[in-house]
N, C-alpha and C positions, 0 to 999 in steps of 0.2 A: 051667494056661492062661496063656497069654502074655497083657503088660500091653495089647499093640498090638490086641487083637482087638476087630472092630466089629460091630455089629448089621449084617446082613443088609441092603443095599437093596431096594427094590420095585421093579420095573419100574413107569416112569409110568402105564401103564395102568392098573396094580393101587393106586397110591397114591392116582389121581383118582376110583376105584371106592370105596379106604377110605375118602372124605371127602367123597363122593355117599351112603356109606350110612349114614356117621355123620349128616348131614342129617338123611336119616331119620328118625334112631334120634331127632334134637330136636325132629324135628315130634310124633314119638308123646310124648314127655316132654311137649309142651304142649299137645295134643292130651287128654291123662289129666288134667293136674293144672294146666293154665292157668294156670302162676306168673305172679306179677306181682311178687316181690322182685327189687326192682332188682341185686341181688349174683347169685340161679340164673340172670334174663335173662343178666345180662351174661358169666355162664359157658359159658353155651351159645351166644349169638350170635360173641361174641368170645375169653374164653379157648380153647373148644375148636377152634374154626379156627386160632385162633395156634400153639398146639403141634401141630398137623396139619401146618403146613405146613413143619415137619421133613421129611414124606417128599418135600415137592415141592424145597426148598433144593440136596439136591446134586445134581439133575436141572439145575435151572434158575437156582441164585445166591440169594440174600439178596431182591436186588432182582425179582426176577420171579416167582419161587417163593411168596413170602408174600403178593401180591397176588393172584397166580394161585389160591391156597390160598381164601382169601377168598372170591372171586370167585365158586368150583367151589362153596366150601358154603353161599353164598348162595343160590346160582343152586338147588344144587339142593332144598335147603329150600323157595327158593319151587314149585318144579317141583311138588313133593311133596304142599305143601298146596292147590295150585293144582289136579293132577289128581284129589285127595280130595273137594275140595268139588263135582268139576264129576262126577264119577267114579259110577257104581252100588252103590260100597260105602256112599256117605254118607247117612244115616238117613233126610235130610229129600231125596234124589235123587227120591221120588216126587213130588214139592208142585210144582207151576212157579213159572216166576219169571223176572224180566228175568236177562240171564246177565252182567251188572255184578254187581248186588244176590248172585249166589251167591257171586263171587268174593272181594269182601269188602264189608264193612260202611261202608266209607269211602264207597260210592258212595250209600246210604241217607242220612249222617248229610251229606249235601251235599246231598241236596235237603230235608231237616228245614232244615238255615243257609237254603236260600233262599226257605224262609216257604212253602210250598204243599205242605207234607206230606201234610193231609187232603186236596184236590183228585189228587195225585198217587198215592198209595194208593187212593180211588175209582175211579181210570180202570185200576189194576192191577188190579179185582177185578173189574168191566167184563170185563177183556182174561182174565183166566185163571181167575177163577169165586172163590167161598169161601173158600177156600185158599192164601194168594201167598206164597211163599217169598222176603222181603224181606232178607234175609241170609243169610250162611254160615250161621248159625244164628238164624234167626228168621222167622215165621211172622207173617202179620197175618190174622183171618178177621174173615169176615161173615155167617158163621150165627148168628142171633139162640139157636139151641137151643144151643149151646156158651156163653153167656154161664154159665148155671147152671154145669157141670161146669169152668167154669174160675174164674170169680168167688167163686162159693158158698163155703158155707162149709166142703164137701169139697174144694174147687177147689187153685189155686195158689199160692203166698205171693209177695212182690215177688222181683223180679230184680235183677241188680246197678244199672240204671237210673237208681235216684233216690239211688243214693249216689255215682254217677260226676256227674250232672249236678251236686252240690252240692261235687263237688270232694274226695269221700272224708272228710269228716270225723270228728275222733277220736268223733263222738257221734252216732249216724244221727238227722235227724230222725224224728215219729211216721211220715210218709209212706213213710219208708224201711225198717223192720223188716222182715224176713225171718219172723222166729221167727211163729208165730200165737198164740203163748201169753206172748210176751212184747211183743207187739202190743197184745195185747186190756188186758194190765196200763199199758202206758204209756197205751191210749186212754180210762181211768176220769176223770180230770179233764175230757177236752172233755166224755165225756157229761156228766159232771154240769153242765158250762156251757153246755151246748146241749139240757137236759130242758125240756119244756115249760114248768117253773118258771121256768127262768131266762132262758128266752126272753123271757116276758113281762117282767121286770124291767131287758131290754135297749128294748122298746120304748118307753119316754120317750125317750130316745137314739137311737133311729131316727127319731120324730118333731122331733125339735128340727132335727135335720139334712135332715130331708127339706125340712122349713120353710124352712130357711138356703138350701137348693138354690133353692127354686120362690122364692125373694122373688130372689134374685141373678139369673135368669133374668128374672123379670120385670122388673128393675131396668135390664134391658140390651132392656126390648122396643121391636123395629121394626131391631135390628141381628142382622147376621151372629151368629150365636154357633157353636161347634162344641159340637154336643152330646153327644158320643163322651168330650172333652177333660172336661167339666164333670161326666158321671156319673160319670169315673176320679176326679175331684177328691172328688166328694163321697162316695166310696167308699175314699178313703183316709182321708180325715177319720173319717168311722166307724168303720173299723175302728180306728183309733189310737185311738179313744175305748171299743175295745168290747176290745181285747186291753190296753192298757198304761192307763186311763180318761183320754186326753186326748194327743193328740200333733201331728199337721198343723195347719194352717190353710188349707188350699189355697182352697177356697170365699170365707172372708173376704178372701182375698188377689188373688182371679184369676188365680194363679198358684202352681207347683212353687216356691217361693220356697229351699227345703232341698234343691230335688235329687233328692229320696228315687224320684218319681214317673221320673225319667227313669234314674237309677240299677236300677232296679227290672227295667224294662222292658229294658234294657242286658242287665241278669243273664240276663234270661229265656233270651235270645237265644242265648248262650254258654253257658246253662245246657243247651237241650233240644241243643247238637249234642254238647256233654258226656255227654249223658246217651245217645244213641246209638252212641259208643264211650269205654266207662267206660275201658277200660284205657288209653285213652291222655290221660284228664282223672286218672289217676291216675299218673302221670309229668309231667302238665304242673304239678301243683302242685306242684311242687318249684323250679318257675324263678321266680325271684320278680316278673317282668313278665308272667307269665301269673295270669288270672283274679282281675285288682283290680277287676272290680266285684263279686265274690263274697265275697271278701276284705272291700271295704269296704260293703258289705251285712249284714256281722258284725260290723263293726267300729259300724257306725249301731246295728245290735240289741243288743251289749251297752252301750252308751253309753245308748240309751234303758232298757232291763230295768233298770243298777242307780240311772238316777235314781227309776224305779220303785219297786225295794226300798228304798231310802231313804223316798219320800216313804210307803209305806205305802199301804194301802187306803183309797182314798175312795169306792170302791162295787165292785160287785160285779161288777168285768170279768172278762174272758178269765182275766188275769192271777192272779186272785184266785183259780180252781181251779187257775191250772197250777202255781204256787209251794205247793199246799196252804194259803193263807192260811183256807181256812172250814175245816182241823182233817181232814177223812175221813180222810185216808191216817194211818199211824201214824206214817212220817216223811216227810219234804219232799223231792222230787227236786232231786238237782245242780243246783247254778247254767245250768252248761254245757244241761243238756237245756229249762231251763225258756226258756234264750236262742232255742234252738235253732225251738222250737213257736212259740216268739212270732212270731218272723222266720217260720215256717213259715204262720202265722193271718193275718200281714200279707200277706204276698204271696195264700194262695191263697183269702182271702174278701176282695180287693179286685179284682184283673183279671178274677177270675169271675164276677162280679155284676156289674162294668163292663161286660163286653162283653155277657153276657145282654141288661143293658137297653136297650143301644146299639142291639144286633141287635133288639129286639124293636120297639124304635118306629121302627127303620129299615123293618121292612117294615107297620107304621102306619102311615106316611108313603107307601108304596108303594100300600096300600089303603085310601084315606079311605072306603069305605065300611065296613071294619072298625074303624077310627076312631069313627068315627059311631057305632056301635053300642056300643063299650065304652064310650065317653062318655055314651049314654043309658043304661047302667045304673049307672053313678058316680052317672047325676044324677037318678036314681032313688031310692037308696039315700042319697046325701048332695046334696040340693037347696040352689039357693044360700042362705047363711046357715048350713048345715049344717058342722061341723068333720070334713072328711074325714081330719084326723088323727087322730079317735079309732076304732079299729081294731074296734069293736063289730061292724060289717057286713060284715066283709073275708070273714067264713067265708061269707056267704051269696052271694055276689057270683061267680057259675059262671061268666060269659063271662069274667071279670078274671083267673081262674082256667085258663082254658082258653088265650087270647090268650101269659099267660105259660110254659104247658105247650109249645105250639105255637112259642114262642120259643126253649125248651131242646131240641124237638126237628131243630127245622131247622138250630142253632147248639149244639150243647151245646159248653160250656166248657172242657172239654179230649177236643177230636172226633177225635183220633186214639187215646183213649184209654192204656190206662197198663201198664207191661209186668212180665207175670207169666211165670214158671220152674216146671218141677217140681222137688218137691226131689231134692236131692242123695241120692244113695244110692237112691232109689226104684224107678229106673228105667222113669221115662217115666210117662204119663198117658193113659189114651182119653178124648178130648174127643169126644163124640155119634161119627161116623162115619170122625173122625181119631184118631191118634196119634200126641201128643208124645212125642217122644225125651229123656230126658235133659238136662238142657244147652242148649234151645233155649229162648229169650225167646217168648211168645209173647203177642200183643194181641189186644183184641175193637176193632175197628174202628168204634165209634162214631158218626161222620159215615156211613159205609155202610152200617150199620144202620137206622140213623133216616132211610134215603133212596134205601130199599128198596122198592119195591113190593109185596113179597111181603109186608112188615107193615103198610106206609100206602099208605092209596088215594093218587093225587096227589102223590108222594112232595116233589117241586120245590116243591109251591104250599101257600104260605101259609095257612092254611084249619082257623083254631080252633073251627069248628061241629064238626071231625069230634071232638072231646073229648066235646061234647055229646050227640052223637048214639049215638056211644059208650056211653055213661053212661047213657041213656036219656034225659036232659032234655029231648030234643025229636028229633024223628022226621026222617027222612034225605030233605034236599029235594029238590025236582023239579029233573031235568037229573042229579044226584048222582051219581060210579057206585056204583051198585049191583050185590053185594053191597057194604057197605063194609068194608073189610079195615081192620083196624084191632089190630094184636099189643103188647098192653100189655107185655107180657114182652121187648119190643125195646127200650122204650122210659127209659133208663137214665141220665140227665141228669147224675146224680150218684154214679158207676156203680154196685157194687153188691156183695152180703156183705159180709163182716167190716172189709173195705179200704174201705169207699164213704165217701162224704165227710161226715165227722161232724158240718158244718155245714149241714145240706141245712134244717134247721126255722129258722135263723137268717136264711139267704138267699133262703125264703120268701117270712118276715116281712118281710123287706125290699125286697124287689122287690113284692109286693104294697103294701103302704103308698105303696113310691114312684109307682106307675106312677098308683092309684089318685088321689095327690094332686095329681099331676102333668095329669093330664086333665080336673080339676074345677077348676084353679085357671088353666090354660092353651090355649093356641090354638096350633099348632106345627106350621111346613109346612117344606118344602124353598127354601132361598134361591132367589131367582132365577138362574138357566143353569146350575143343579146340574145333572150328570150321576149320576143314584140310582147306576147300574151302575159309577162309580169307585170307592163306597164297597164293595162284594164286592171289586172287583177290588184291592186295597189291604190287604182281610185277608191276616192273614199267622196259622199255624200251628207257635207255637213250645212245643209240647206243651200250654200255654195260649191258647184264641183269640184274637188281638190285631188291635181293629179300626183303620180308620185315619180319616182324619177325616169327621165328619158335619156341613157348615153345615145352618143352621137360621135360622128368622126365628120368635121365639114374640111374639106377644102376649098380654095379659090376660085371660081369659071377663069378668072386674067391672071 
């Protein structure tokens, strides 16, 4: 064979066909195995068009040919995954859904960044029923009977979500585990710091603080106060005292004097649109101006943890299980994991008991006639002179009880709830009268839940008799409707199986205690030319609810 002889050209037609079906051939590769190593991406976006557009160069030149090349397997990769998602072949083509939201996920994690996620998922499930297909791959429902078969403890395990939103890191927090068996092992230390033993052992320390609260309040009575700003304050202060024993000062100080609060709150932000496309919070951490305040969020956490481990245990915090300091485990977890829970305790038992209480005496303030009445059994149970910090009456005190049930339902604390996968290899899931496919994220819709008719009479209206009446404690009043629907099994505050929130006995105690002491020791109305309906209009839903400001005028009941 001669030195001179060359490969065969294509006719262009055939060369634009080779490099339309090689497309393809990368949609199905990501398609199957959804690479995210930056080296197979970058072989298949770029090496393999590069070397394609050999066949278009001596058609077209250097110059024309390798754009062109590009161009064509661009184009028609997007063409490809464009017509699959929108196509009859795609798993989830039964489900509806806005036709952005199939196309891709970019259009979801845009209205999560613009704070009105839960409002916006309500009006979709309004518009197309139970079932909305809110991404290429991702489902939101609002059957209360799917919470079981997806939650439970047959249900789902986490999705990639809460390791995209935290930015990938070498060490998932507890919230983040996949495994269910290696879940239930890292979550041995919270239970043991959140068993009814240890709960009570935290209560000195919710009392001191609640104290610290209601004197600073009253300190400031006959002025403007925001009272959204001072429960955040005082719920960061807790919890630094109940995870690391002692950290903020925000209360003594009337102010974020560290930052940490506005840092925080920063995170969240960038965190839940993170967490709505993980693959691309897992390329953004590579650029070192992307995600400092996640960054320095870890950077505050380890700086606080090892003044921690130095100073040792002066009582019996968060800390003190999750380091193994009380001995259970046979050995002690990594540094790394134990940083990780602390940062993970800080954030999610301070904005979610923030905003509960905010939300809850926001619609107090909306119903002084339910005011009124939880007030007369505060003052029932702790008459003046009586120390409503001692927690002796908290169990018996049902409307105090019901007021704050009635607050997690109308508000619960993360109302878009939290995103679960079947696993890998399985092949898909029947959830009650659907089926999951494979590969699809899918959520229990929370806010739409709890604001459902089909579970609660009255869904919109504030109205913590129906607990009672529920329960039996007192018989369903005239005018009432009747029957009254009332589906406990919707009703998921802290959602639920194996994944549910292992502080839910902690943040009881604590919202009980506060609200209880807060209403025997104070008088608390809306400033003057408040507008209530700013304060709805102003939450925002960054996978955690985030209220915005509440003025207030308190004075003293003595």
């Amino acid at each position: 064979m001669g030195t001179n002889a060359q490969l065969p050209l294509l006719f262009p037609r055939d060369a634009f066909l080779a490099i339309a079906l090689s497309a393809v051939g990368a949609h199905l590769v990501f398609k199957k195995w959804e690479p995210k190593q930056l080296r197979i991406v970058s072989l298949l976006l770029l090496f393999v068009p590069a070397c394609l557009s050999a066949l278009l160069v001596p058609h077209y030149g250097a110059l024309r040919g390798i754009p062109l090349c590009f161009a064509t397997y661009w184009s028609a990769l997007s063409l490809s995954i464009l017509f699959y998602r929108l196509g009859p072949l795609h798993p989830l083509s039964r489900y509806p859904g806005p036709l952005p939201a199939k196309v891709t996920k970019l259009w979801h994690a845009w209205q999560v960044h613009a704070g009105k996620q839960h409002l916006y998922l309500q009006r979709l499930h309004d518009k197309y029923g139970d079932i909305v297909r809110i991404g290429p791959n991702e489902v939101s429902i609002r059957d209360a009977s799917c919470i079981m078969p997806i939650l439970g403890s047959q249900g789902m395990p986490k999705s990639d979500m809460f390791l995209g939103r935290n930015m990938w890191p070498e060490t998932a927090p507890l919230i983040g585990y996949r495994d269910p068996a290696e879940h239930m092992k890292r979550r041995k230390p919270w239970s043991r710091a959140f068993s009814s033993a240890a709960v009570r052992e935290f209560e000195p320390i919710i009392q001191q603080r609640v104290h610290q609260l209601v004197e600073a309040l009253g300190a400031r009575q006959g002025q403007v106060v925001d009272f959204a700003e001072w429960i955040s304050f005082f719920t960061y202060d807790f919890m630094g005292d109940m995870v690391f024993g002692g950290w903020t000062e925000m209360m003594r100080d009337g102010a974020d004097q560290g930052g940490l609060w506005d840092l925080l709150r920063r995170g969240l932000v960038i965190g839940a649109f993170w967490g709505e496309v993980p693959w691309v919070s897992y390329y953004a951490k590579k650029l070192p101006w992307i995600a400092t305040e996640n960054k320095a969020m870890r950077v505050m956490a380890f700086s606080r943890t090892e003044q921690r481990y130095a100073s040792g245990s002066a009582s019996k915090d968060l800390f003190y299980y999750l380091s193994n300091e009380d001995g259970a485990e046979k050995t002690s977890p990594p540094r790394n994991i134990v940083i990780g829970d602390g940062l993970l305790a800080l954030v999610a038992g301070s904005d979610t008991t923030a905003t509960v209480v905010a939300n809850t005496m926001y619609e107090l303030l909306r119903h002084p006639n339910i005011f009124k009445r939880l007030q007369a059994e505060v003052d029932k149970f702790y008459p003046p002179g009586e120390d409503s910090l001692d927690a002796k009456h908290i169990k018996d005190m049902h409307y105090l009880e019901a007021v704050i049930n009635e607050g997690l339902r109308m508000y619960p604390a993360v109302p878009s709830g939290s995103h679960r996968a079947p696993e890998v290899g399985k092949g898909g899931k029947a959830v009650g009268p659907y089926f999951i496919p494979e590969g699809t994220q899918t959520r229990v819709h929370f806010w739409s839940i709890h604001r459902d008719a089909r579970n609660f009479s009255c869904p919109e209206t504030f109205w913590p008799e129906r607990w009672l009446v529920a329960e039996g404690v007192e018989a369903l009043p005239a005018g009432a409707p009747a029957p009254l629907v009332h589906n406990a099994n919707a009703f998921t505050p802290f959602s639920f199986g194996p994944y549910n929130c292992v502080g839910k006995n902690i943040a009881l105690a604590e919202m009980k205690q506060l609200l209880c002491h807060l209403v025997q020791k104070l008088e608390i109305r809306f400033a003057d030319g408040v507008d209530p309906e700013t304060y709805t209009r102003a939450a925002e839903d960054h996978f955690v609810y985030v209220v915005g400001k509440l003025p207030v005028v308190v004075r003293r009941r003595d």
